[in-house]
N, C-alpha and C positions, 0 to 999 in steps of 0.2 A: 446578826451581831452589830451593835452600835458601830461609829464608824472609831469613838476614842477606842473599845475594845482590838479592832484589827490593826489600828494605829500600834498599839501595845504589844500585840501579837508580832507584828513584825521586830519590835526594838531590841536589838541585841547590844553585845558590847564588839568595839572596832574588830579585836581578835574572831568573834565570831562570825562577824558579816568577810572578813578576808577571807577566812576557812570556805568558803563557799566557791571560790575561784578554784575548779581544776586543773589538774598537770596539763600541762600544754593550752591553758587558756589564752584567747586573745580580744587580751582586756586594751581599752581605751580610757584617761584619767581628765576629767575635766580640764578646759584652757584655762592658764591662768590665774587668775581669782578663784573660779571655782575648782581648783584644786582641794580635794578632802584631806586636811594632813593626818586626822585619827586614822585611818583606812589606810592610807598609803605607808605608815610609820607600823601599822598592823602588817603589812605584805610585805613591807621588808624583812620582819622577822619573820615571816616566811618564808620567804627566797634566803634569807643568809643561813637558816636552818634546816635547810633542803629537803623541805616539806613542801614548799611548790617548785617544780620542776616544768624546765620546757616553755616557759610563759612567752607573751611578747605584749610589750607595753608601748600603746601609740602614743604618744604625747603633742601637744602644741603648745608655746609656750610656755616650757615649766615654771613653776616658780622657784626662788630661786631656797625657799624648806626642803624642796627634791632632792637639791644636791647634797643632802646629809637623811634622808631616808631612801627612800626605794630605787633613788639615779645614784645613790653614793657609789664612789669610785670601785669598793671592791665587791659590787654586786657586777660590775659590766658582763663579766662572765658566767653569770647566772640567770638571768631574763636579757631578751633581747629588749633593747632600747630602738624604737622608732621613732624620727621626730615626724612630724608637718610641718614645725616651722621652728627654726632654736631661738632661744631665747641666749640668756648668760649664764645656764646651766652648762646648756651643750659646748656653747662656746667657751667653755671655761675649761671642760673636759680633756683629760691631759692625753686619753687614752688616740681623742678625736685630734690634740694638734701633734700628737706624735704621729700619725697617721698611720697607727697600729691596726692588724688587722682584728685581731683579737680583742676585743671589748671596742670594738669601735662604734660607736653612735652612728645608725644606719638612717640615713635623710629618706625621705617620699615626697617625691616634686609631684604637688598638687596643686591647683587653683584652688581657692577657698570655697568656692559653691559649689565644687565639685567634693569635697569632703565628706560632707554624711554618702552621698551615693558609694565615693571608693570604700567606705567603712563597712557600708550593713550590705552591700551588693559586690563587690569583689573580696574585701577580705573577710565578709563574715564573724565580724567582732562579738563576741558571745556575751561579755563583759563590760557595762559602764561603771566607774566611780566617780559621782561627782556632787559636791557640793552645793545645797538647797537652802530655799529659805523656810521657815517652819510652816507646816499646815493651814490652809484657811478654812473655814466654815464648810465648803463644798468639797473638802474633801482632797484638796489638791495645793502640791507644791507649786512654789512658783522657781524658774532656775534661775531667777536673778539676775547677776549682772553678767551673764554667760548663758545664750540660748546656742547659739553658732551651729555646731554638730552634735549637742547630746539632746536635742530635742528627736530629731528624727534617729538616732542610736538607741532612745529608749522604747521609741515606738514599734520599734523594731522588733521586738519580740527579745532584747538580748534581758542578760541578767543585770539586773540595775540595783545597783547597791549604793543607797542616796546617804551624804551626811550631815543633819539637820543643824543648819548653825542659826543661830537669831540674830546675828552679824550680817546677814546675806540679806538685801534686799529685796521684799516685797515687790515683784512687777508685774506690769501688764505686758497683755500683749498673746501672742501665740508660742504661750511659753511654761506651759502650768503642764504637770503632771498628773495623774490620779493615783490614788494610794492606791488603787486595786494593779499597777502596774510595776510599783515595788515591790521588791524582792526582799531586801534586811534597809532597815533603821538604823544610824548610829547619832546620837546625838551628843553633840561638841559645840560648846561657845567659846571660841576662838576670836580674836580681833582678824578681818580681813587683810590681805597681802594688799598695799598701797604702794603706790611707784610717784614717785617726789619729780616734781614737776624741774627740767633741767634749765638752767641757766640761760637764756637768751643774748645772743651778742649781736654789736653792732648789724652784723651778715645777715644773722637770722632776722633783724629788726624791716632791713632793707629789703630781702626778699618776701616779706609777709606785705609790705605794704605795695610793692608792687602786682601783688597778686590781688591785693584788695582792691585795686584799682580795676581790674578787669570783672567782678561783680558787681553784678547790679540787683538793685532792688528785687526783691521778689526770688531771687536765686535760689537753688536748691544747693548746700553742702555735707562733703564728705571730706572727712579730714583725717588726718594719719596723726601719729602719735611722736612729740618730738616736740625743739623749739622752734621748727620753723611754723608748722603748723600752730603753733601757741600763738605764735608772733602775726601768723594770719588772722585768727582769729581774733587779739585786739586790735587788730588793725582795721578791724571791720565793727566798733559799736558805735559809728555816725550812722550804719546800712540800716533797714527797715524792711519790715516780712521777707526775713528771707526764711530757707525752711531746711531741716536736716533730713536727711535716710542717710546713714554712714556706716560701715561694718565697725567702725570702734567709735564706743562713746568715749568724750572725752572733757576733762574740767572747763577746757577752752570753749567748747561748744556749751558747754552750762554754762560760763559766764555769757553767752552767748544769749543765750533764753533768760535767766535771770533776768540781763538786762533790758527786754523787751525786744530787742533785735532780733530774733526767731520767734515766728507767731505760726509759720506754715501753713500761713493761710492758699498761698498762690499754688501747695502740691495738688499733683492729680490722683496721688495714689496716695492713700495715707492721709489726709488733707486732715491739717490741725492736729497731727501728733507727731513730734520727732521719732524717727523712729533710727531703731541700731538692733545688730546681733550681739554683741557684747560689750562689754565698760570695765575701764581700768583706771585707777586716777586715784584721790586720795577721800579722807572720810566723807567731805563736803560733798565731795563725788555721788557718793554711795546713802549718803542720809536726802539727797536731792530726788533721786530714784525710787527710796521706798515708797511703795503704795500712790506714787506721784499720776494721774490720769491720765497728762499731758503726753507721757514718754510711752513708747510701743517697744516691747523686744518679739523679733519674729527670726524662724530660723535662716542660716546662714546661706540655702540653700534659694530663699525667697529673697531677703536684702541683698546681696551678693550677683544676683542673675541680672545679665546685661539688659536681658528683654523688661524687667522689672524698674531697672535703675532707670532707662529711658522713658519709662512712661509719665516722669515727670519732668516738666521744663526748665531749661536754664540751669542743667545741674551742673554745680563745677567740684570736679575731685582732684584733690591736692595729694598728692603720694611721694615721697623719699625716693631718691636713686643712688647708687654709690658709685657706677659710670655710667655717663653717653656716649658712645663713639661717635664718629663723624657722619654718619650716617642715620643716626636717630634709635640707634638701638642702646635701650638701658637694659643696662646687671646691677639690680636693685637687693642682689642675695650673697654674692660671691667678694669675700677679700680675703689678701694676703696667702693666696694656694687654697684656702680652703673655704665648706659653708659657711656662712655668716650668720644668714636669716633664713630666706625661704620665702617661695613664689607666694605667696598672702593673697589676700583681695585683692595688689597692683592693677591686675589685668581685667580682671572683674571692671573695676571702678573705669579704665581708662577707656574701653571700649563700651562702656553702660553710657558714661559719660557725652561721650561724643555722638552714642546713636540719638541722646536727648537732644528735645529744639530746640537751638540756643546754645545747648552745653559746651563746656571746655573742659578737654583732662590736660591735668597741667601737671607734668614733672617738674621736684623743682629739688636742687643742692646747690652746696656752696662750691664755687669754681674751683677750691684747694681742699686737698685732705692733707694730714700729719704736719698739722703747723706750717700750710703753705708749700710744703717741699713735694708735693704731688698734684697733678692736675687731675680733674671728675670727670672731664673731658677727653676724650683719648682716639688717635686711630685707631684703637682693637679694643675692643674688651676682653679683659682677664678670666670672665667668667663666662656660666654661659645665660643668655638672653632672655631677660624676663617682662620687658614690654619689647614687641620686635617694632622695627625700623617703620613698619608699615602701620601700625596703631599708635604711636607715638605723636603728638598732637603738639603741645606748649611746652618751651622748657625754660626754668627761669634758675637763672642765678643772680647772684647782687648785683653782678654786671649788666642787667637787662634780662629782656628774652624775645625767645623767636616761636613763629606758627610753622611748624615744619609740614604742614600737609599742603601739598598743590608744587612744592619744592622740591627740584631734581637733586640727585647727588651733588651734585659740584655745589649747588646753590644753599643747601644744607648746609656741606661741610663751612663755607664760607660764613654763614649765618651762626655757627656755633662756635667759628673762632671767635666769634664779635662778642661773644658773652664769656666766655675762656674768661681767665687772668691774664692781663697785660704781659706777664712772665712768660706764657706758657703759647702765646700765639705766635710767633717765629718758629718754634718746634712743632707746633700744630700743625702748621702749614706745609714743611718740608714732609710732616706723615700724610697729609692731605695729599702730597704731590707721589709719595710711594705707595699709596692706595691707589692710583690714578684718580683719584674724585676731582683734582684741580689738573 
């Protein structure tokens, strides 16, 4: 049979590639961007009609269409909701800051390279839905700007229910599919989910550029997603060959390569292609990616691995925290009593980082949260620990920063009031002295 004939064969409508999902299925829905909304807007009329029963739905990332299809609020009590990591869906959820038991948004503290293995090896996910770029010549999808975990989920032998958007980026990489591996077609052209690049201030200007300072030519980065990160990355287009492998691609790192300042020539793995597990960012994002040679997507389970990220030189990764305690331990996931985010790449990148020759993992926030009235810096953290005390490497705030490895307790705490806010280092200090660290 031609390959357009089994193309055909498969292509249904959303309604009937859902129907396919069994009672007590446990389905997994694309990260982010590749979220499928025909499909997922298909399941919800499933589940709210209780024709699918028993389901469990892993999510990372939702975007933020879920919260009015298949995460809407009066489905909580009809599929279970799992995250890997919340977004502004979960954290929005009323059912999660009531800390109700009943439709509660249930978290999975997972490292990110660790994710396809918990998926297709302990929990046995039967189910993917997620969003593709259209057919090429050979026969095979490409997943776009989302390789992360449903490359190894589809390999898996699960039921893979792809929905074909011509919105979705064309990529390379080890990232393609083959039609003989899908299960239903749905095809939808949809504009893709874009995330608006945030405001940058003074703080974030200051901490990008002192982090610039510490790269040098030839560097390898990974960059998180945010204004400080942004604010790193202009702050670095005087540098030259430096090189990417990053778990999220980002506009900041294409204006990075646009502007000739990433050539990656100096990596040792990957050499002459930036490479990423996923991308999020806006069109310019997403039209710089189609079909582009230069960019690699490989799964999360390959970019993400400490042994992998070290094999090249000088890599320096830049990642968000929401506290340090005095001791070097960041809670990069937990605010206000409750989830926030979730264990991500942090730890991936920080210990990949460091094992690299040369490399530096460098935490980095602003000394104040909630307009200055709280300090980032803390003798305890509120949550619980997602870089520990012992891999924690560079921490920078606007006030400076410090190398905490080679540094005793006392010498830590002392080193991290220095970067504190001026406000908040008298109070630092007397918690330093009820920890006994000073």
């Amino acid at each position: 049979m031609p390959i357009t004939e089994k193309y055909r064969a498969r292509t249904m409508s959303a309604a009937e590639a859902a129907a396919l999902a069994p009672d007590g299925a446990k389905m997994v829905v694309g990260l982010g961007v590749s979220y499928p909304p025909a499909l997922m807007d298909a399941l919800a009329v499933r589940v709210r009609s209780g024709d699918l029963t028993g389901g469990t739905l892993y999510c990372m990332l939702a975007c933020a269409a879920a919260s009015e299809s298949i995460l809407a609020p009066d489905l909580h009590d009809r599929i279970r909701h799992v995250s890997l990591f919340h977004g502004g869906v979960e954290r929005g959820n009323d059912a999660l800051r009531a800390g109700s038991a009943q439709g509660l948004v249930e978290t999975l503290p997972v490292q990110f390279h660790q994710i396809p293995r918990i998926l297709t090896e302990h929990l046995r996910v039967d189910t993917l839905f997620v969003t593709v770029s259209p057919m090429d010549a050979d026969g095979c999808f490409s997943l776009g700007t989302n390789t992360d975990y449903a490359l190894m989920v589809a390999r898996s032998g699960a039921r893979l229910i792809v929905e074909v958007n011509p919105a979705m980026p064309y990529v390379h990489g080890d990232c393609k599919i083959p039609l003989s591996a899908v299960t239903a077609i749905v095809e939808n052209h949809v504009p893709l989910a874009q995330i608006p690049p945030l405001p940058r201030t003074p703080n974030d200007d200051a901490i990008g550029a002192i982090i610039a300072g510490m790269v040098e030519d030839g560097a390898c980065l990974q960059m998180g997603i945010g204004a400080v990160p942004d604010a790193v990355c202009a702050a670095l287009m005087d540098h030259r060959n430096l090189g990417i492998h990053t778990e999220l691609l980002t506009p900041g790192l294409v204006g990075l390569i646009k502007a000739g300042v990433v050539d990656n020539s100096g990596k040792k793995i990957h050499p002459g292609r930036s490479v990423f597990t996923f991308a999020m960012g806006d069109q310019g994002l997403y039209d710089f990616l189609h079909d582009n040679p230069a960019l690699e997507a490989h799964p999360v389970e390959h970019v993400n691995a400490p042994h992998i990220i070290a094999q090249n030189d000088r890599v320096i990764s830049v990642n968000a925290t929401i506290q340090v305690d005095l001791s070097g331990a960041c809670n990069s996931e937990y605010m206000n009593g409750r989830q926030y985010s979730g264990t991500g790449g942090q730890l991936d990148f920080v210990r990949g980082a460091y094992a690299s020759k040369g490399g530096r993992s460098i935490i980095a926030c602003h000394s104040t949260a909630a307009k200055g009235t709280v300090s980032r810096i803390v003798p305890w953290l509120d949550g619980p620990v997602t870089t520990p005390r012992t891999d924690t490497h560079i921490v920078v705030t606007e006030h400076g920063w410090v190398d905490l490895k080679g540094k005793t307790l006392s010498e830590r705490a002392r080193a991290l009031i220095g970067i504190a806010h001026p406000d908040f280092r008298e109070e630092l200090e007397r918690g330093a002295f009820e920890r006994r660290l000073l």
